[in-house]
N, C-alpha and C positions, 0 to 999 in steps of 0.2 A: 460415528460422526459427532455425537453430541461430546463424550470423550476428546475429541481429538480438537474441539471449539473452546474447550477449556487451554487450551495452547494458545489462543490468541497471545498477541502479545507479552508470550512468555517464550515461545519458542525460537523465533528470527534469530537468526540469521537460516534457521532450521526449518522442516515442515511439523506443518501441525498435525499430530500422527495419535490416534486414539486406538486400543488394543484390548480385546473381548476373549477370552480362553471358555467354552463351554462344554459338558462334558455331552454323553450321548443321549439325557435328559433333558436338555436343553439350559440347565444349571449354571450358571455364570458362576467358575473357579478360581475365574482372574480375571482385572484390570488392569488400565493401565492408559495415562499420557504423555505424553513427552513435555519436558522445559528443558531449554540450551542448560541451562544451568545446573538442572538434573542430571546431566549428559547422560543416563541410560537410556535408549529408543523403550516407545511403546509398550512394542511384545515381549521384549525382554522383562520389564516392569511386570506385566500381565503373565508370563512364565513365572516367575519367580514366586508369585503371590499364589498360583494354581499348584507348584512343586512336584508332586509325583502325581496328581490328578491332570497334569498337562497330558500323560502320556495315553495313545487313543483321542484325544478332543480336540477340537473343530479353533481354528484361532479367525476370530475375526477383525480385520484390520483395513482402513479406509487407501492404506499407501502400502502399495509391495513392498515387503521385507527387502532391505538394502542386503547387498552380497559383495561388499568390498570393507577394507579397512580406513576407518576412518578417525572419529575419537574414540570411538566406541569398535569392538568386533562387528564381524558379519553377522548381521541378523537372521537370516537365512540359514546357516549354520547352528545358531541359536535354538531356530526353532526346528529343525532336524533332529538336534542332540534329545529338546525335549519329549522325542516323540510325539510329536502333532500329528494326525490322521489327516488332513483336510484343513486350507488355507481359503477363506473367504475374505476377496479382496474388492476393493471400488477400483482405484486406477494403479496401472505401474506408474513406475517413478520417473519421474521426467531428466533427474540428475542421467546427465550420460552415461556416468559409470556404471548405472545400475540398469536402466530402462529395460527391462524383461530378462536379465540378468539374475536379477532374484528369483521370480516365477518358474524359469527355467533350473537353477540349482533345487532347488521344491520337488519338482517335477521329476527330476533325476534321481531324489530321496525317495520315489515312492508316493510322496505326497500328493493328495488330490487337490488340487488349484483348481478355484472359480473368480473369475474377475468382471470388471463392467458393473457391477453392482452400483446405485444411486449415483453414476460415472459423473452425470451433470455438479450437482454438490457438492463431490469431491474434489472436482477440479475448480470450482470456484474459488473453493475453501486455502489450496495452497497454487493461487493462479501467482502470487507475488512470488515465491519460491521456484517456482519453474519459470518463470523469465529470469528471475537472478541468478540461476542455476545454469543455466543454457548460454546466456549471454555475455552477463557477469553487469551488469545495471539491471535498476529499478524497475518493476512494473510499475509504470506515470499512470496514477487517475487523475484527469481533469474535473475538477468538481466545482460548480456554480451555483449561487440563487437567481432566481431571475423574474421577470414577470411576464404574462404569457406572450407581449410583445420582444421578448427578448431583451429587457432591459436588466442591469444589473444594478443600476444608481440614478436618480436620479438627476436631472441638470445641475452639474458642481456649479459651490461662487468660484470668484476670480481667483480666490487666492488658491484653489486644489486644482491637483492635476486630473481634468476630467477624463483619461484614459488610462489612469491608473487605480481607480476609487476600487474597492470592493463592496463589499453590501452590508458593511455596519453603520456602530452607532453614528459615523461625524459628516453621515450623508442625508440624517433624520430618519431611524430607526430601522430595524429589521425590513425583508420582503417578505419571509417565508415565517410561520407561526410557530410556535412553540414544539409542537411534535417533529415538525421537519428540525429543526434546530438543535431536540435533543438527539434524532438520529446522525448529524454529523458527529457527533461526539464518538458515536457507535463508529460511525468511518474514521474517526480521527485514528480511533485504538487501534483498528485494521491495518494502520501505517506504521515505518519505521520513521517517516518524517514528511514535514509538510511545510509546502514554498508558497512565496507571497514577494511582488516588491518591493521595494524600496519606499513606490507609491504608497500601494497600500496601508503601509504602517505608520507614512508621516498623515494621512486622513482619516483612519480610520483608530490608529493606536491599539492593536489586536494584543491579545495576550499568544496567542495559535497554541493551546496546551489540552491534553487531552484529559478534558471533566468528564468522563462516561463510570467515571468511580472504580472500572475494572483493574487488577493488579499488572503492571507491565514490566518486562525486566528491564529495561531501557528506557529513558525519558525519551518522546514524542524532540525528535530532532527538530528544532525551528529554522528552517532554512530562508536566508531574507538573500535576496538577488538586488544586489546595490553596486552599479559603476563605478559610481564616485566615490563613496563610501559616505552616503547621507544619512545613515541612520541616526536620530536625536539620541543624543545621551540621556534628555529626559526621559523616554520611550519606557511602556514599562515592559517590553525587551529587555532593553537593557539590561533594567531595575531588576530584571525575577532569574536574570541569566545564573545558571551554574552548570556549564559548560555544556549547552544543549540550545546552546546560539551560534548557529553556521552565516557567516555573510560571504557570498561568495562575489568577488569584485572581478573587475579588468580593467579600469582606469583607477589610481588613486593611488595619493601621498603617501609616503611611507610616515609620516607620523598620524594621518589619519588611522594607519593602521593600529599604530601603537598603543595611540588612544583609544580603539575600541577594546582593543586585547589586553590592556589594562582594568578595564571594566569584564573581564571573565569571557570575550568573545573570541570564538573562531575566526581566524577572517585566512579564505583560503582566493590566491589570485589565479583566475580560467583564461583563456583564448575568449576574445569578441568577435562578433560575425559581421559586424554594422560598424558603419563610420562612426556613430556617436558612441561608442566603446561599450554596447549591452552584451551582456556573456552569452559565448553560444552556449546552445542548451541542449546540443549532445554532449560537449565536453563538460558540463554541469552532474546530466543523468552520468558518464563516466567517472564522474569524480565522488560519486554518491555510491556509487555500485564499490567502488575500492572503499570505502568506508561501511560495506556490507551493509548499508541498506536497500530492503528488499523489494521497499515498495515505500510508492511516489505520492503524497496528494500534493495537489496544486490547487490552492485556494486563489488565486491572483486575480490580478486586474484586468482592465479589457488587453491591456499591451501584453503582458504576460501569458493571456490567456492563445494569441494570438501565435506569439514567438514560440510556443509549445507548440504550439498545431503546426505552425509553417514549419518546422526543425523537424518535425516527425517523430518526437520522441514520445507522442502521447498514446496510448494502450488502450486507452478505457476513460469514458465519459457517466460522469455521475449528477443530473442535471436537475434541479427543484425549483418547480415553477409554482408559484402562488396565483390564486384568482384575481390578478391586479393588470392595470396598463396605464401604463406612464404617459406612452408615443410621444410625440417632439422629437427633432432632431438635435436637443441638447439633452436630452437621458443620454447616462451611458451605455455604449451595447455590452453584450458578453464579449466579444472578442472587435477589437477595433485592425489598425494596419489597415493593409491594404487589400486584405483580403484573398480569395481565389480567386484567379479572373475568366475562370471557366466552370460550369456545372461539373465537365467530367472530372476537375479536379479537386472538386468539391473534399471534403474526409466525408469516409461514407462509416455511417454508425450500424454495427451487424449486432444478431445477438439480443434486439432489446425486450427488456424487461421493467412494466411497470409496477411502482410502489406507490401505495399513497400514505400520506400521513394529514390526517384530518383533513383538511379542507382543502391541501396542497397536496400535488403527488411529484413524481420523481422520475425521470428515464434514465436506466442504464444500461448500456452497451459498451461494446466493444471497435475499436479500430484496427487490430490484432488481434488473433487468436495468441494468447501467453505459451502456448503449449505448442505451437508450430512455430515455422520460421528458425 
């Protein structure tokens, strides 16, 4: 596992797949990670490293050996040729092609297969990858700061849009403290890319890039949800864009476009769901999955935060609440609209799991299981 977390961020569009060769000592003969860009799988890596001492030893690996042709050969195959004794696995593969497919060619070699092992962590580990896989869009985390009232912002002036603010500086300072802060960094890397409105960025001026210092093949896609196509050209968006600025519209001038995309942006036009022309936000998460990204954060505003949940496309809540309360009915909430107008139809959050970080802690669950459905 700790192998296969070195793949953060270096693997995607892929799973993060870490691979252990030991002989009947318990002697580690081979290792092994995967990176897209490496394009050899794990075991193979770990095979290769181990050479004739693979043959008799135990291969341990967090993701069942794939058994189909893909960039690479059958892994499965691989580790047959090598003479591997004994396959010790956490979960199968959730790609269709493979889902107990490999286990099963193993098994048919004579191979002794064990799986289920640390099953929980390992399905965390590539939960983005098995919704992208199964589906072909994003696993969407919705992720907030808030205060234990549920506020995100406090009472904007006149000139901001109070249901678009997020929780930075131009709403007078941070909610959540420094450790919680630096662990978004940690979620940023976790992502192929991360949304925000239109709002967002005219109050708050975010940079949305991932500072957690870790290597990533792929820059942190900045995804901005803009109708009209309001983004400032002073913005330092704009300013820091090299082709890692997605604005996705559904109302707007075609020179507005030109303009942005002169300054180095994407600007791709979606289907709107609302008379005011806001993009729907399945055809958003579809337009994100065909750009093989694998996974979703959404940092946004309360309108954003909202439009995710009523559209349904959101997976997984990532929530930090600090020791604070706003209350008034001019802070802004986490999610504004119009809300659910029944308890049963509330989003109901499974799964949860607390983190704290210093003085603040954090809820994360799920609204989906990534691995079902």
């Amino acid at each position: 596992m700790e192998l296969a977390r070195q793949g953060v961020g270096l693997a995607s569009p892929n799973p993060c797949v870490g691979a252990i060769v030991a002989d009947d000592a318990g002697t580690i003969v081979g290792n092994g990670f995967h990176t897209y860009d490496g394009v050899k799988h794990a075991e193979v890596l770990a095979l290769e490293q181990a050479g004739s001492k693979a043959r008799g030893a135990t291969l341990y690996i967090n993701l069942e050996p794939c058994s189909h042709q893909g960039r690479t050969g059958s892994c499965a195959d691989a580790v047959i040729a090598a003479g591997i004794r004994r396959v010790v696995a956490c979960i199968a593969d959730p790609n269709p092609l493979v889902s107990g497919r490999g286990f099963a060619r193993l098994r048919d070699a004579g191979i002794e297969v064990a799986s289920g092992i640390l099953e929980e962590d390992a399905k965390s580990l590539n939960e983005s990858f098995a919704k992208y896989i199964r589906h072909h869009t994003p696993l969407v985390t919705l992720k907030a700061a808030m205060t234990l009232d549920g506020k995100i912002a406090p009472p904007p002036s006149e000139s901001q849009n109070p249901t678009a603010l997020g929780a930075g500086g131009a709403t007078g300072g941070y909610i959540t403290s420094e450790p919680a802060r630096a662990h978004v960094q940690e979620l940023r890397h976790q992502h192929d890319a991360i949304m925000v409105g239109v709002g967002t960025v005219i109050a708050d001026d975010p940079l949305l890039t991932d500072r957690s210092g870790h290597p990533r093949r792929r820059p942190l896609l900045r995804v901005i949800l803009d109708s009209l196509l309001r983004l400032p050209l002073e913005s330092r968006l704009v300013k820091t864009a090299k082709d890692d600025v997605l604005v996705l519209c559904s109302l707007a001038e075609e020179k507005k476009k030109e303009r942005l995309q002169a300054h180095g942006i994407r600007v791709v036009q979606v289907p709107y769901s609302t008379p005011d022309g806001r993009p729907d936000m399945t055809a958003v998460a579809r337009s994100l999955g065909e750009m093989e990204i694998t996974g979703l954060l959404i940092e946004g505003g309360a309108m954003v935060n909202w439009a995710a949940l009523a559209s349904g496309i959101v997976d997984k809540v990532f929530l930090y609440y600090a020791p604070k309360i706003l209350a008034g009915t001019g802070s802004v909430p986490f999610a504004a609209g119009p809300g659910f107008r029944h308890m049963r139809d509330a989003a109901h959050v499974k799964s949860l799991r607390l983190h704290r970080f210093g003085e603040d802690f954090a809820v994360e669950g799920y609204l989906r299981d990534p691995y079902q459905g």
